[in-house]
N, C-alpha and C positions, 0 to 999 in steps of 0.2 A: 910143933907149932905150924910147920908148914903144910903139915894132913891136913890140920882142923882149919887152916885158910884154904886149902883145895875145898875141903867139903862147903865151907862157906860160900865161896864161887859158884859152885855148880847148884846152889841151892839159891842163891841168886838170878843166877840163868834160868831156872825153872819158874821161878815166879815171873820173870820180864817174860816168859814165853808165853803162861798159863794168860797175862792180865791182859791182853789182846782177846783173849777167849771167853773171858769173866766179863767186862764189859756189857759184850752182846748176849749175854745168857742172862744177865741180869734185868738189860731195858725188855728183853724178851720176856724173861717172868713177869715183869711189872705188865707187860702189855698182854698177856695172855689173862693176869688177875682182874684185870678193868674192864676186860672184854667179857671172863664169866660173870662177875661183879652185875655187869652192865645188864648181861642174858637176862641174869635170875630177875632183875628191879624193871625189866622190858612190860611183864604184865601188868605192872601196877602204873607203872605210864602212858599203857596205854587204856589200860582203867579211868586213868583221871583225866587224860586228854580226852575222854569220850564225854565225861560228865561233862567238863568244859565246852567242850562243842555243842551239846544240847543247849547249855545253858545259852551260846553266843546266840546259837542256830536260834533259840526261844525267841530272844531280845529279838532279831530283826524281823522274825513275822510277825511280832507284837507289832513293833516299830511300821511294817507296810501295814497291818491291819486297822491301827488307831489312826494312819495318815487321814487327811480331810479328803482325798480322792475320792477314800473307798464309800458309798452309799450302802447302807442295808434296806432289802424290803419292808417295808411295815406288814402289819398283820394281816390286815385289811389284804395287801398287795400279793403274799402271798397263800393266804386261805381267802381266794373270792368270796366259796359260799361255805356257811359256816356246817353247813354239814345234809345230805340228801335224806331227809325224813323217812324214806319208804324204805331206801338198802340201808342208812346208816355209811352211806362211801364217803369220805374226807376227801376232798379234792385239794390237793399243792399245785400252784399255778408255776410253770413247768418253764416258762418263758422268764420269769421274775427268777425263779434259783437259777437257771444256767446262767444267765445273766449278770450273777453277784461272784458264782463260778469262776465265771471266765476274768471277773475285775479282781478277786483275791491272787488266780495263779498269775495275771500279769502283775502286779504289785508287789506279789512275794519274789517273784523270778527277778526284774528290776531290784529291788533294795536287796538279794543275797549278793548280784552283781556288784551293786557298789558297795557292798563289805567287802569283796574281794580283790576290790580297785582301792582300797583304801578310803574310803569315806567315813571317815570316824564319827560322822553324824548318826549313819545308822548301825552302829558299833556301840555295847555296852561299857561304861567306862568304870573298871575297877582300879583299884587297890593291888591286887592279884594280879592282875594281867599286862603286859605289856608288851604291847604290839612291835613288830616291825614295819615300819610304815617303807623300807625298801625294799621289801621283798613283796611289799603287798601289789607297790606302785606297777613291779614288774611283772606282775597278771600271776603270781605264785601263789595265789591262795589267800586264806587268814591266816599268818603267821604271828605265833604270838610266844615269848620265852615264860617259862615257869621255874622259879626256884627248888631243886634238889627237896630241901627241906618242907614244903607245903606238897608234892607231887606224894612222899614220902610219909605226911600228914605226921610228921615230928613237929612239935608246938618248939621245942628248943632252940630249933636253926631258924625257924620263920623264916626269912626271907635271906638266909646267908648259903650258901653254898653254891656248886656252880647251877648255871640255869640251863633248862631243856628248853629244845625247841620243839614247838609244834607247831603243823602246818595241815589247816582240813580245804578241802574246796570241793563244789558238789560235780556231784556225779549226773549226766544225763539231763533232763527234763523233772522240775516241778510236778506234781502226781495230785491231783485233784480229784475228792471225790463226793458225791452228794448222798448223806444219809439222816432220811425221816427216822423219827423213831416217834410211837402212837402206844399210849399205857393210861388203862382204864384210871378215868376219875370218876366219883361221886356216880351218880344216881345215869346211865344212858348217858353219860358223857366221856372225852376223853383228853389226854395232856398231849400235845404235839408239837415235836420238835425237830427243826432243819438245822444238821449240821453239816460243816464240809469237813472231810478228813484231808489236811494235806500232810504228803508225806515229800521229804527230800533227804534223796541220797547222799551222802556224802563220804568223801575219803579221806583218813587221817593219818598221818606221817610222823612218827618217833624214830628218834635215835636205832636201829636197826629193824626197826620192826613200822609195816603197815597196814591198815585195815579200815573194810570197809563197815560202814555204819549207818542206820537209819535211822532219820528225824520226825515222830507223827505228832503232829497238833493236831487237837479237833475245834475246830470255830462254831459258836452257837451262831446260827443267820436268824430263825427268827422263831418262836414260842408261843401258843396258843392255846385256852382252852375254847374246844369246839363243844358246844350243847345239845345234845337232839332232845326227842320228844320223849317227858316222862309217861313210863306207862301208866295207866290205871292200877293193876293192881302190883306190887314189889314183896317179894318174900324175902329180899335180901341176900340172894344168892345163896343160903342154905339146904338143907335138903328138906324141912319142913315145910307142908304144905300153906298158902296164903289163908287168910281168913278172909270170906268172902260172904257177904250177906246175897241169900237169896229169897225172894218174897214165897213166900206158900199159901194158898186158902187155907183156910183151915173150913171144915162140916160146919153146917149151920146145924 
């Protein structure tokens, strides 16, 4: 009896020794699991924080573009004349687009600022998203948390599990740029069209991981079709010859 209470003891002593060591090996496992956990589920977050960001980024150049500030040229204003009969040259009045230019990239640079300032006016208002209006207040970006389960695009958890954070704000300078494009219509005529490409940088912030991303919108400024002069004779662009009457004498 007294062995088998020695060996009890000492078997005793071993566990009180080991469970100081158990402890930390365990919170350790747990935290190295969450952390690869975390790794593998990092691309898909930031997958979805990118779409999200387009989608915000979308809303607020909508948002400066529909404002009552911005004016477009009319047709008139930006195709003076509607086309040089002798070369066929299109003339875009060059004073009217930089002009519409330069009022888009001030308008869009202004309203991404006050997304970023917290202005929830020109902020889209989802279901989905919800903002930190203290982190925004403190010049941090757009911050907004996302549910585990919707990042994850499980229909199950909807909106339960813990929430990610995301946080984008842009990078540099607004990027503006102007692009005609001119595509045959109908008969010596053509379709013309002024658009601005803007583009804005921006940087997104996940749970370990961040990157950088681009936002391009193309805005239509203004659409016309321009008319020149029909020819006399049209063969219609084939390779067959036109029919063409030509008078002859004929012998008396």
């Amino acid at each position: 009896m007294r062995f088998q209470s020695h060996i009890t003891r000492k078997s005793r002593k071993k566990k009180r020794r080991l469970l100081p060591l158990l402890i930390p090996a365990f919170l350790i496992a747990i935290a190295l699991s969450l952390y690869i956990v975390n790794m593998r589920l990092t691309p898909i977050y930031v997958r979805y924080a990118e779409a999200q960001t387009r989608i915000i980024s979308a809303h607020v150049i909508n948002k400066a573009i529909t404002s009552q500030d911005l004016t477009f040229p009319s047709v008139e204003e930006m195709f003076p004349t509607s086309s040089n009969e002798s070369t066929g040259v299109i003339k875009i009045n060059a004073e009217a687009a930089n002009r519409v230019v330069g009022e888009i990239h001030a308008l869009v640079a202004t309203h991404l600022k006050q997304a970023e300032a917290g202005n929830f006016d020109v902020l889209p208002v989802r279901d989905n998203i919800e903002y930190d209006s203290k982190a925004m207040e403190n010049q941090e970006g757009i911050v907004f948390f996302v549910p585990v389960g919707q990042a994850l695009n499980i229909p199950l958890l909807g909106n339960l599990g813990p929430k990610i954070p995301i946080r984008f704000h842009v990078i540099g300078e607004v990027h503006t740029d102007i692009e005609p494009t001119i595509k045959e219509f109908g008969i010596n005529s053509a379709s013309v069209e002024v658009n601005v490409i803007l583009t804005v940088n921006v940087q997104i912030i996940v749970p370990l991981a961040t990157r950088e991303s681009k936002v391009e919108q193309r805005i239509l400024v203004a659409m016309g079709i321009i008319s020149g002069t029909v020819p006399p004779v049209y063969s219609g662009g084939g390779g067959a010859a036109p029919n063409v009457e030509i008078p002859v004498q004929l012998p008396k």
